[in-house]
SEBA-279751 format. One line per 8 residues: number of its first residue (from 1); their letters; for each residue x, z, y of C-alpha. Coordinates in pm, 1 decimal. Example, Ala and Ser with C-alpha at 12.3 -4.5 7.8 and 13.67 -1.06 7.14 Angstrom:
1) as) 1230.0:780.0:-450.0  1367.0:714.0:-106.0
This chain:
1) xxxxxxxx) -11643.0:6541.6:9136.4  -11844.8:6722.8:9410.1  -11922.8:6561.3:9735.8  -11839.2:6863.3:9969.5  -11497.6:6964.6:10164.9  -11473.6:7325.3:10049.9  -11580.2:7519.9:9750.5  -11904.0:7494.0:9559.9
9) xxxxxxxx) -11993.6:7674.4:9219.1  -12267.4:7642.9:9053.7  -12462.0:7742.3:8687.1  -12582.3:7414.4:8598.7  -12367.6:7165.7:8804.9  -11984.5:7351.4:8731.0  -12033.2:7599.5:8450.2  -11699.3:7473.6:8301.6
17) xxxxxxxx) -11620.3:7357.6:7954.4  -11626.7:7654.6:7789.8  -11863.0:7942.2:7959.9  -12111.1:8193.0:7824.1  -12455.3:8224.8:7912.2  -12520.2:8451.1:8110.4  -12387.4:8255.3:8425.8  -12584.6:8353.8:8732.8
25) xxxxxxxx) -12659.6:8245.5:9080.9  -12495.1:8595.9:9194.7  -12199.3:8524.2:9030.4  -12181.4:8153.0:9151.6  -12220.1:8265.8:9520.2  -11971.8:8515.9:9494.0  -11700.7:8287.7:9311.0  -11771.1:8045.2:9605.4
33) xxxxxxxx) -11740.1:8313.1:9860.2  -11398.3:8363.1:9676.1  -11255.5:8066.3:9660.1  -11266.1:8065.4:10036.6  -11110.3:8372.4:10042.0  -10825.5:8298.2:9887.8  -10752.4:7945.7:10017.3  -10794.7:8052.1:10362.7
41) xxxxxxxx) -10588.3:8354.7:10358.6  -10332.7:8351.1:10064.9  -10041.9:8140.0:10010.7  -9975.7:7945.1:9665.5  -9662.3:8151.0:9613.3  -9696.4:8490.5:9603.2  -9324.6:8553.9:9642.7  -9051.1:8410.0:9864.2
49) xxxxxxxx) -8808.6:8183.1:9627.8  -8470.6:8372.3:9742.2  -8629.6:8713.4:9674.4  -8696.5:8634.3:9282.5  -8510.9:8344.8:9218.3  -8850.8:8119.7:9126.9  -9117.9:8122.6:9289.4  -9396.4:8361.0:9134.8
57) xxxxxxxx) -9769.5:8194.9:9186.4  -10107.0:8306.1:9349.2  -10341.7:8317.0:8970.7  -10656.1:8378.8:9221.1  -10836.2:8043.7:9138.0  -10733.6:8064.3:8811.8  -10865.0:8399.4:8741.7  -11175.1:8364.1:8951.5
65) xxxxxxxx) -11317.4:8036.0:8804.7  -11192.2:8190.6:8424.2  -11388.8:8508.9:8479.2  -11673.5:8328.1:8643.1  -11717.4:8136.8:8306.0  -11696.9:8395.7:8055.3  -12025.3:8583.2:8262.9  -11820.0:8786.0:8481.4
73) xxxxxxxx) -12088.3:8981.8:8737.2  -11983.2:8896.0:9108.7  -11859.1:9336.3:9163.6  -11612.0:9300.2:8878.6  -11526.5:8916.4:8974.7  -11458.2:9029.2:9335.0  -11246.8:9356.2:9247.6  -11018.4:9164.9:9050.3
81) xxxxxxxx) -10943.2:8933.1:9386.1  -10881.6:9249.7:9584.6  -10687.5:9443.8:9397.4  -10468.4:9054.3:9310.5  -10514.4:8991.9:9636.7  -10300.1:9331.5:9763.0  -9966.6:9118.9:9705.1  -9991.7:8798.2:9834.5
89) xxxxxxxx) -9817.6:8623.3:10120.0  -10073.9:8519.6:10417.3  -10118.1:8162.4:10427.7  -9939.2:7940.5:10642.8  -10023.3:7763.9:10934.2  -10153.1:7387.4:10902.7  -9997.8:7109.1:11118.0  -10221.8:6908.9:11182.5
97) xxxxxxxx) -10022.8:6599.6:11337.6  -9759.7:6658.3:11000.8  -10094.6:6590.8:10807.5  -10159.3:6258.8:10972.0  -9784.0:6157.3:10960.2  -9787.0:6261.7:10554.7  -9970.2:5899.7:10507.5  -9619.7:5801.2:10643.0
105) xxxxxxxx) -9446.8:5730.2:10315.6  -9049.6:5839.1:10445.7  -9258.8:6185.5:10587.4  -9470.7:6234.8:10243.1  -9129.5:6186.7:10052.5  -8945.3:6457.8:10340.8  -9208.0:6682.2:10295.6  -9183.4:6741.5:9915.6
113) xxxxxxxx) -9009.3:7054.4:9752.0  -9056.8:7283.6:10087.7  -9284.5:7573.9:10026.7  -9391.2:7579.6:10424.1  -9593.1:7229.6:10354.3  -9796.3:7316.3:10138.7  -10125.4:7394.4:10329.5  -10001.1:7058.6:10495.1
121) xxxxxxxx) -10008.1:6876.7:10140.3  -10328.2:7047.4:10110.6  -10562.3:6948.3:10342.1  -10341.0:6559.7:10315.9  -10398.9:6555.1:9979.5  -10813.2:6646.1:10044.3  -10810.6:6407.6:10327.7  -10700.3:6163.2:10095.5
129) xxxxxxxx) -10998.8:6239.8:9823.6  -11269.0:6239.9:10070.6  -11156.8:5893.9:10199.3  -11069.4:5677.0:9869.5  -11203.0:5921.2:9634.3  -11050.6:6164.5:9396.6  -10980.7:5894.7:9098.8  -10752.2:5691.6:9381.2
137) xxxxxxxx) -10562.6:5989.5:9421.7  -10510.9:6036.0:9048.0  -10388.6:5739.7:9021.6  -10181.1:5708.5:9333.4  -10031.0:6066.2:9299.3  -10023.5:6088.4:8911.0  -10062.5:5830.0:8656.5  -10022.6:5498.9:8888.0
145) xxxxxxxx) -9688.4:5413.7:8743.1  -9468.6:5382.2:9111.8  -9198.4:5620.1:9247.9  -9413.6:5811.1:9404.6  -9646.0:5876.8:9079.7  -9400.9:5932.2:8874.2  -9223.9:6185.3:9099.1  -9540.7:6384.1:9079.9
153) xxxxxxxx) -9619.6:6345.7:8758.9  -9336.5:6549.6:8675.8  -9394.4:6791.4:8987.0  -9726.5:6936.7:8779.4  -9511.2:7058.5:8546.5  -9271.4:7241.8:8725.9  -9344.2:7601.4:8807.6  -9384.2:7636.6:8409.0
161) xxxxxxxx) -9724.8:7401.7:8445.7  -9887.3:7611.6:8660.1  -9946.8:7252.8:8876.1  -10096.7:7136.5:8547.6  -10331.1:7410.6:8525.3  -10444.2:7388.0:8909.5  -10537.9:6973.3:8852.7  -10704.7:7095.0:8574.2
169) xxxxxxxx) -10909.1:7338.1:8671.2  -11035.6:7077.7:9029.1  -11095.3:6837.5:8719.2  -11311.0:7088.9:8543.4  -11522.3:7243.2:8816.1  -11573.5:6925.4:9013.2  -11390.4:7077.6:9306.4  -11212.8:6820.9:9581.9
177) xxxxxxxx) -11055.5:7099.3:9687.0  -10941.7:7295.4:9423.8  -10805.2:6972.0:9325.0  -10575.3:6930.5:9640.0  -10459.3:7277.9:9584.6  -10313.2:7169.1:9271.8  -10156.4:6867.2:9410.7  -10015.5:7010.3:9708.0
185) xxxxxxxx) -9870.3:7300.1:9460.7  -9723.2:7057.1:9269.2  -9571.2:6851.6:9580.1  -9409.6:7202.9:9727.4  -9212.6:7264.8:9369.1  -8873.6:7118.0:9328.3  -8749.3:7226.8:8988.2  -8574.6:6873.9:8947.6
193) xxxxxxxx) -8439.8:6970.8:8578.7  -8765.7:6897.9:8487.9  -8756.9:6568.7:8575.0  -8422.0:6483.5:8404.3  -8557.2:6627.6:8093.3  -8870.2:6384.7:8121.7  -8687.2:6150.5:8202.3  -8422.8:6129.3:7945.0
201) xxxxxxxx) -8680.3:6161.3:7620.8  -8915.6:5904.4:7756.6  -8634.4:5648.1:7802.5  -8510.5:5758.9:7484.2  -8840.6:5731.0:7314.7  -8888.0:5403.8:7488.5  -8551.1:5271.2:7231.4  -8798.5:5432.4:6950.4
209) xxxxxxxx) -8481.1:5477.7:6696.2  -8628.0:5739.4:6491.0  -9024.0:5748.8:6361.1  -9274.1:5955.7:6571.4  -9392.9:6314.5:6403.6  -9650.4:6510.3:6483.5  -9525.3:6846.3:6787.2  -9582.8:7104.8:6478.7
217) xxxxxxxx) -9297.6:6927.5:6288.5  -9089.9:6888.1:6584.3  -9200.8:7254.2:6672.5  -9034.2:7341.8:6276.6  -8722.5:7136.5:6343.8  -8661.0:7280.1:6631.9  -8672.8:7659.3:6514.4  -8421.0:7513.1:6219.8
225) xxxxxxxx) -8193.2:7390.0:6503.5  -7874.5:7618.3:6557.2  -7830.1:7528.5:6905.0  -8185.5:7474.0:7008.3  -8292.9:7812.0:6872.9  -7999.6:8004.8:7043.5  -8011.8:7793.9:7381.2  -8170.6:8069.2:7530.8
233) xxxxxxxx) -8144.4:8460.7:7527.9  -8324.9:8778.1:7596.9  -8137.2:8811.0:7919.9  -8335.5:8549.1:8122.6  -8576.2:8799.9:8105.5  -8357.6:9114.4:8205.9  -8192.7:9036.5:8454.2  -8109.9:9260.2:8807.3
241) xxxxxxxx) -7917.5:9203.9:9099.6  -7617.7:9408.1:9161.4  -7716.2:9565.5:9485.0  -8123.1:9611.4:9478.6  -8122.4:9696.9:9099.6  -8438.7:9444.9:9111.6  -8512.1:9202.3:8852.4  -8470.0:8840.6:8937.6
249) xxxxxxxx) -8439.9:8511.1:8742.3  -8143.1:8394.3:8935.2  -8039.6:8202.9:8613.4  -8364.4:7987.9:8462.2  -8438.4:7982.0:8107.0  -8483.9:7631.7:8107.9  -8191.6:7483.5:8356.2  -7922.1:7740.0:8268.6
257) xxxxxxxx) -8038.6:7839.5:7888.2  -8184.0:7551.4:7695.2  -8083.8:7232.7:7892.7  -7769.7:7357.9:7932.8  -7683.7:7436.2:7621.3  -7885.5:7195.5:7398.2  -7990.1:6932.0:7601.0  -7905.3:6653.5:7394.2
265) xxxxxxxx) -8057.3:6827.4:7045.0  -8396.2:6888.5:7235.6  -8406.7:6540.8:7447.6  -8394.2:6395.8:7076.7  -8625.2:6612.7:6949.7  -8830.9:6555.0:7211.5  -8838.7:6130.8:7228.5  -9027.3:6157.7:6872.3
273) xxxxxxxx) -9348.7:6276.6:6967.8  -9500.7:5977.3:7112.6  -9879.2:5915.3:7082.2  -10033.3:5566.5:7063.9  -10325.9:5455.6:7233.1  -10543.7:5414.9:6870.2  -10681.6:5816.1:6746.5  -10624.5:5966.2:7107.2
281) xxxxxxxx) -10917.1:6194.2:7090.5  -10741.8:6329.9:6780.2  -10392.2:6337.0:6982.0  -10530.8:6545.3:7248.3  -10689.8:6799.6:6975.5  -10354.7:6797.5:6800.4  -10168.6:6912.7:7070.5  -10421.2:7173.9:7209.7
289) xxxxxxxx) -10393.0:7278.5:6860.8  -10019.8:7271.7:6849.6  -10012.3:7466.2:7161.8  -10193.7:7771.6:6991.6  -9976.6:7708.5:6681.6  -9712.2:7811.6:6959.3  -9831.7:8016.2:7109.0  -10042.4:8280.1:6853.6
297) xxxxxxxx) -9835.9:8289.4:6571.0  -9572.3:8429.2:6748.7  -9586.6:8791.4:6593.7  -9384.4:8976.1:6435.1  -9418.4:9206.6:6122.0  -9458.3:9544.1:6144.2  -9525.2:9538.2:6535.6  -9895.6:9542.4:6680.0
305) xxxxxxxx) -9993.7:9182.2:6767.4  -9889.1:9095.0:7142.8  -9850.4:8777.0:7314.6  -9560.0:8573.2:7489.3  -9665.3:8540.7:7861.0  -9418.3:8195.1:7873.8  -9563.6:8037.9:7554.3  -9955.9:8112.8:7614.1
313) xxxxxxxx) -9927.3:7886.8:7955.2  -9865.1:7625.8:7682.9  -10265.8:7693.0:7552.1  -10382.6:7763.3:7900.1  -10297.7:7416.4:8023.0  -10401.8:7290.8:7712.0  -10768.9:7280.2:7797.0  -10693.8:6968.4:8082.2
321) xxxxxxxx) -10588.5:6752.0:7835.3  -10962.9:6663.7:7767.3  -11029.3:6654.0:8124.0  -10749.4:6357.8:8056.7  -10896.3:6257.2:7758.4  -11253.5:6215.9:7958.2  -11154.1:6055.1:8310.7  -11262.4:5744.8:8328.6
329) xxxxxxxx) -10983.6:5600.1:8573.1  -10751.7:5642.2:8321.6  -10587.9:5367.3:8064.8  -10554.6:5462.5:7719.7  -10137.0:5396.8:7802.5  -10154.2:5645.4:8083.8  -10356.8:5881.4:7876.1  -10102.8:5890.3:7610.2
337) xxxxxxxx) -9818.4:5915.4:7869.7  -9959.8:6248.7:7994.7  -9996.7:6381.9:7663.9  -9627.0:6278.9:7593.9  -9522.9:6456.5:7855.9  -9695.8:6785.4:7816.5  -9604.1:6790.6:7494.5  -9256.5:6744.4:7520.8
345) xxxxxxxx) -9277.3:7024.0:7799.1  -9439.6:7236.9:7564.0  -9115.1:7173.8:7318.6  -8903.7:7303.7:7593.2  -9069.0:7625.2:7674.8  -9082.2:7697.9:7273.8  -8683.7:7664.8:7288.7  -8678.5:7922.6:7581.9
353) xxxxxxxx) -8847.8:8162.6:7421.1  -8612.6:8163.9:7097.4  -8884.9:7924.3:6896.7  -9032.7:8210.9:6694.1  -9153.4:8221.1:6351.6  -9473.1:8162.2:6336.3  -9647.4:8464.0:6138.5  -10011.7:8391.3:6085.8
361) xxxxxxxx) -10094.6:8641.1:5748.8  -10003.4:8921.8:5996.2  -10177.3:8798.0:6290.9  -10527.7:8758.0:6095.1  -10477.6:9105.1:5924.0  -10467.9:9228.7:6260.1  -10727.3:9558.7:6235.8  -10967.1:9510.6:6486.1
369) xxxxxxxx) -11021.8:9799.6:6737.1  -11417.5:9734.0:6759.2  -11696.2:9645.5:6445.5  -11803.5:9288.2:6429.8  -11656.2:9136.4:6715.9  -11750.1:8772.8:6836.8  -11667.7:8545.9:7106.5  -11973.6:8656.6:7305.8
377) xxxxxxxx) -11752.3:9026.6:7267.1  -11428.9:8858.6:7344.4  -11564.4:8683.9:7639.7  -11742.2:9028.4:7761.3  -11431.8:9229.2:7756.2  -11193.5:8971.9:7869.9  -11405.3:9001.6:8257.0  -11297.8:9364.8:8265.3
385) xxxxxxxx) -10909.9:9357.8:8178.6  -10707.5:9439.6:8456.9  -10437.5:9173.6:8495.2  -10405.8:8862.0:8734.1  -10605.8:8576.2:8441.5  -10359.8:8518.0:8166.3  -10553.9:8746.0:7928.1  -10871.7:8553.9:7976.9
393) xxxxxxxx) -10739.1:8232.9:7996.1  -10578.1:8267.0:7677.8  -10908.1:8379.7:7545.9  -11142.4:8060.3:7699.0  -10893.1:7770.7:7606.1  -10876.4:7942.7:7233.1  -11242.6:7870.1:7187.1  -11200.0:7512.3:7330.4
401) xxxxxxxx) -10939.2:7501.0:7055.4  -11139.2:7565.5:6802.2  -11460.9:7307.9:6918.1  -11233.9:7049.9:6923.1  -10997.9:7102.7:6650.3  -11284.5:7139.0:6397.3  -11350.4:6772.5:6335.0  -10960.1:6784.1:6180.4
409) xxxxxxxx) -10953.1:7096.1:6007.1  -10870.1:6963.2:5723.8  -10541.3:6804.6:5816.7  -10277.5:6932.6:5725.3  -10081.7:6905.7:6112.8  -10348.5:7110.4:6230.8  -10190.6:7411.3:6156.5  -10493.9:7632.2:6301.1
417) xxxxxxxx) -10762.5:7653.0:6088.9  -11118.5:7744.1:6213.9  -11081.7:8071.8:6037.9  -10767.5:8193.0:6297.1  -10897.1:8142.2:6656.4  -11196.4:8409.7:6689.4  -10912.4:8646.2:6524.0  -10644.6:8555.9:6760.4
425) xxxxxxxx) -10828.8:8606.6:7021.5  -10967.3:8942.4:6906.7  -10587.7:9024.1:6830.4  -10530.6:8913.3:7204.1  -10800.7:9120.8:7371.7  -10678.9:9398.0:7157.6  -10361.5:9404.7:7264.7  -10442.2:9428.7:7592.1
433) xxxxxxxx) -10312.1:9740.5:7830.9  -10594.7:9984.8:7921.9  -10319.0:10008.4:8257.7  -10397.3:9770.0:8518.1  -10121.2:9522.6:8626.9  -9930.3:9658.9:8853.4  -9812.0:9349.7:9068.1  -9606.6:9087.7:8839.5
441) xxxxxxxx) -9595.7:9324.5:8590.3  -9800.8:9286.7:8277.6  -9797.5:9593.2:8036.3  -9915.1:9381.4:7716.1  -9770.2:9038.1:7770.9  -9396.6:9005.7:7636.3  -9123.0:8744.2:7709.3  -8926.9:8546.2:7475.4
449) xxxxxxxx) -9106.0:8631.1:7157.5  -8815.0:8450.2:6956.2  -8568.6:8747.2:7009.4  -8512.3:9053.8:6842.1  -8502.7:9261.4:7154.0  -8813.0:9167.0:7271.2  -8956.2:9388.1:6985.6  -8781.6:9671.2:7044.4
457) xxxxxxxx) -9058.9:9862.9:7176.2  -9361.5:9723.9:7114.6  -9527.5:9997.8:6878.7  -9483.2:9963.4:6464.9  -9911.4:9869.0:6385.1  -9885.4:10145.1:6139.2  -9779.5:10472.3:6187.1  -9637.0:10596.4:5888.7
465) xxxxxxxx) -9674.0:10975.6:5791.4  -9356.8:11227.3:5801.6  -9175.8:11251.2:5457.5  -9220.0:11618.0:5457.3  -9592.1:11579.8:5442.5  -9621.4:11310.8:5203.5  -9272.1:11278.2:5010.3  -9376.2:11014.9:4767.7
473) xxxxxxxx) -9605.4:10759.6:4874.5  -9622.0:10693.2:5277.7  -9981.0:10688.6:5436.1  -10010.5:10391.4:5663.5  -10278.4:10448.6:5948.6  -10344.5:10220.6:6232.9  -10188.4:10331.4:6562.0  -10415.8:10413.4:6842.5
481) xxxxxxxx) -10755.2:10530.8:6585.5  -10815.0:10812.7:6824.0  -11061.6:11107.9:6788.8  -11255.0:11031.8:7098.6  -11326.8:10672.9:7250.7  -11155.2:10597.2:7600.7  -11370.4:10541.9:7936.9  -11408.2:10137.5:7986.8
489) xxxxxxxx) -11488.6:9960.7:8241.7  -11806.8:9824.1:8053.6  -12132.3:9990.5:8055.3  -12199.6:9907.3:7671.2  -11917.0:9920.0:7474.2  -11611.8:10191.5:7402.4  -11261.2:10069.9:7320.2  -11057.4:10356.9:7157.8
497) xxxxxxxx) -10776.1:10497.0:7283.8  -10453.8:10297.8:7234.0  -10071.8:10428.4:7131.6  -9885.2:10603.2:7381.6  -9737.3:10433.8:7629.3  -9469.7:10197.6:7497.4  -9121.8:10360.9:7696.8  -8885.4:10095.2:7769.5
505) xxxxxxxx) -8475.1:10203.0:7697.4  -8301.9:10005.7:7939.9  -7910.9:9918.8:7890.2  -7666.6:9963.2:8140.3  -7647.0:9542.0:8248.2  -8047.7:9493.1:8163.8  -8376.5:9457.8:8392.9  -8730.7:9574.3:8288.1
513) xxxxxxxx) -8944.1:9260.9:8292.1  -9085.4:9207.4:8635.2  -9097.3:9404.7:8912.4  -9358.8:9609.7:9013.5  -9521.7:9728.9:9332.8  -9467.9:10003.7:9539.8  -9831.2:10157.5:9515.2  -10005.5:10064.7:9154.7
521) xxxxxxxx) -10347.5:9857.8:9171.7  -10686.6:10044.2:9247.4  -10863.2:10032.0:8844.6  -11176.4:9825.1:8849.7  -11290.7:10139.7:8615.6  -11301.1:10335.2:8969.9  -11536.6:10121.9:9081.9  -11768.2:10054.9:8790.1
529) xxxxxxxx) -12002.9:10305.7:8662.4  -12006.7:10378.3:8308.8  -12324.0:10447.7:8121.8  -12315.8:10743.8:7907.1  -12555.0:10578.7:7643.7  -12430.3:10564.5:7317.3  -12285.8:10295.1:7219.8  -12446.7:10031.3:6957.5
537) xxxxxxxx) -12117.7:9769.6:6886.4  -12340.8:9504.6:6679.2  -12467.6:9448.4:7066.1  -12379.1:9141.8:7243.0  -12447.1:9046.5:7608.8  -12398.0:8662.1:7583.1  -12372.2:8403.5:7335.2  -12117.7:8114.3:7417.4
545) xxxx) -12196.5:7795.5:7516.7  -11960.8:7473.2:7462.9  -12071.0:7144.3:7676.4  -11863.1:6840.1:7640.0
């Protein structure tokens, strides 16, 4: 961890696990500049709970510090904060007496759950690191064992980890204050069903009446579960209230789909994956692994590849499970009791999303838009698509995947093989919208990948050709092989064009997904200029670089 206050990035000191390189000190300035930005002006949330029913999350840091590994040059790093930064709430003002009084363990305990503290937990939770360090926080805050640890233990994962991901990512980049961000976002959540659910499978695990199994078999019995599998529904995901028409999760996948309705199957479920302190290293690969089981192989034949926007946080959070793994203030018993947790998280946000099939033969014969792609070309294009970080997140934790899972690669729980992650994320990049988010709304990402309806209009991969033209044998051709190549925002490489639009056919009781602003997001490719030199695809700007 970094001795300084604010933000500090660097090539050499905080190039992240996973980064290309091609990292400069341009690019390190301007993430740093950034940083500040955001914290200084931009709230955590980016919506108010009561108008959506959650509470929807500032990606800024996420996306920043993502993009600023994979080589992103500080223009295209910075237009993706402005045009992000177009719908987020202004930050709120810090008490500075409520800070003091936060040491004040009846305040600290008053001040949890409540949205309007959380610049407050902020700069308590940073005073707190620069005075006893950043591994007394950890274990004070997190893994320590007392009321107070435990209660925030489960806090990271509220939110659907996104607390998880924050920690993580102050682990990662040796940022203090990063690292209070994602503690104080944690401390402002109060999804309490989390908890129960925590709570309930580690005290059952504790009572250890049925053998451990690895989280792909539990991940298999759970899609073979009647009630788990139907807990949930594509109308979490649709849903509008009566008088704006706007969508809003009023009812929550988790508390009012799968707790509710198979609490006790899951909770069981759940108590069985429990990881002992001998072959952690392994553990923590088996679950990052696990998560892109998940999360990747949720396709589904004869629809283009596309990717579940719940279940990839599962691989995105993934990644701090090393960070875990690595920190030297930890015991092996509280290691293994944050890997229980997250995966047993992980179980529940498979059961929300209707625990899909997993469909690997069709993911890896995915045709790939571009000639000889690699990571270095995955890592390129993933700093120029237009959304608020998922995309390239997705993309940098599935090469972490792969270093670490390929020591096990021949077991037969690690489902991903060393052969699937370069094409998943190929499939992944490919899939994504040439339309840049507009607000919450993703055009490529789906939700609840488990149901039928969720598939509804997501384009067939192959476009068959009319019966009157070929009456005997149908001609499959892939959709979107267009006659001329589509304007990027690169200056090297052209993407061609992609189906038409996919048109959504709403019923009379259902929401589009997300809601999206009133005026759509400047495109970066505005911005950019595009060389007119022809292209040469076997080109690649950076090769990738794995430390640790």
């Amino acid at each position: 961890m970094l001795k300084i206050t604010n933000f500090k990035i660097d090539p050499v000191e905080t190039p992240g696990l996973v980064h290309a390189d091609n990292l400069t000190e341009e690019s390190a300035r301007e993430t740093t500049k950034l940083l500040e930005e955001n914290n200084s002006r931009y709230h955590i949330f980016s919506t108010i709970e009561d108008d959506k029913g959650i509470y929807l999350h500032n990606h800024i840091v996420h996306h920043t510090l993502t993009t600023w590994s994979l080589g992103a040059r500080p223009e295209i790093i910075r237009l993706h904060q402005e045009r992000n930064g177009q719908y987020q709430r202004q930050a709120m003002v810090i008490q500075s007496s409520l800070v003091e009084d936060m040491a004040i363990p009846s305040v600290f305990k008053r001040c949890l759950g409540r949205e309007e503290n959380y610049r407050n937990f902020e700069r308590f939770f940073l005073k707190e690191i620069n005075e006893y360090g950043y591994q007394a926080v950890l274990q004070k805050y997190l893994v320590g064992g007392d009321e107070v640890a435990d209660d925030m233990l489960c806090r990271i994962y509220m939110g659907y980890v996104h607390g998880l991901i924050h920690i993580g990512m102050g682990l990662e980049y040796k940022q203090p204050l990063v690292l209070a961000e994602g503690f104080a976002q944690s401390a402002v959540h109060h999804d309490m069903w989390y908890t129960e659910y925590l709570t309930l499978a580690e005290t059952l695990a504790v009572k250890a009446e049925e053998p451990p199994l690895p989280l792909t078999a539990l991940l298999d019995m759970e899609r073979r579960d009647y009630a788990i599998r139907n807990s949930s529904s594509i109308q979490f995901h649709r849903q509008t209230r009566k008088h704006s028409g706007r969508w809003a999760m009023d009812k929550e996948v988790a508390r009012d789909g799968v707790l509710k309705n198979a609490k006790a199957e899951l909770v069981r479920l759940a108590a069985r994956y429990r990881v002992s302190p001998p072959g952690l290293k392994q553990a923590v690969a088996e679950l990052t692994n696990a998560a892109v089981y998940l999360t990747v192989g949720a396709q589904r034949e004869p629809h283009e590849c596309r990717f579940d926007f719940f279940l990839l946080h599962t691989v995105t959070s993934s990644i701090n499970l090393t960070l875990f793994l690595e920190e030297s203030s930890f015991t092996n018993a509280q290691k293994c009791r944050l890997l229980e947790y997250t995966g047993r998280v992980y179980l529940m946000t498979y059961a929300g999303m209707g625990c899909p099939e997993p469909n690997f033969d069709w993911l890896l014969s995915h045709p790939s838009k571009l000639p000889n792609q690699t990571w270095a070309t995955v890592f390129d294009r993933a700093c120029y698509h237009e959304d608020d970080g998922h995309l390239c997140k997705l993309i940098r934790v599935l090469k972490h995947a792969e270093n670490i899972s390929k020591p096990y690669d021949h077991l037969p729980d690690f489902k991903v093989k060393q052969n699937m992650f370069l094409p998943a994320a190929i499939a992944a990049i490919d899939s994504s919208s040439k339309q840049p988010m507009e607000w919450t709304k993703h055009f490529d990402l789906i939700r609840g990948a488990g149901f039928d309806e969720c598939w509804e209009n997501i384009p067939l991969r192959y476009a068959r050709v009319p019966e009157k033209i070929a009456p005997t044998v149908p001609v499959a051709k892939p959709v979107g092989e267009a006659e001329q190549p589509a304007q990027t925002l690169k200056n090297h490489v052209q993407i061609p064009e992609e189906a038409a639009p996919e048109k959504s056919t709403p019923a009379p009781t259902v929401a589009k997904p997300m809601e999206v602003a009133e005026q759509p997001a400047q495109m970066l490719k505005n911005h950019v200029q595009v060389s007119e030199k022809p292209v040469q695809h076997n080109e690649t700007r950076a090769q990738v670089l794995v430390q640790g």
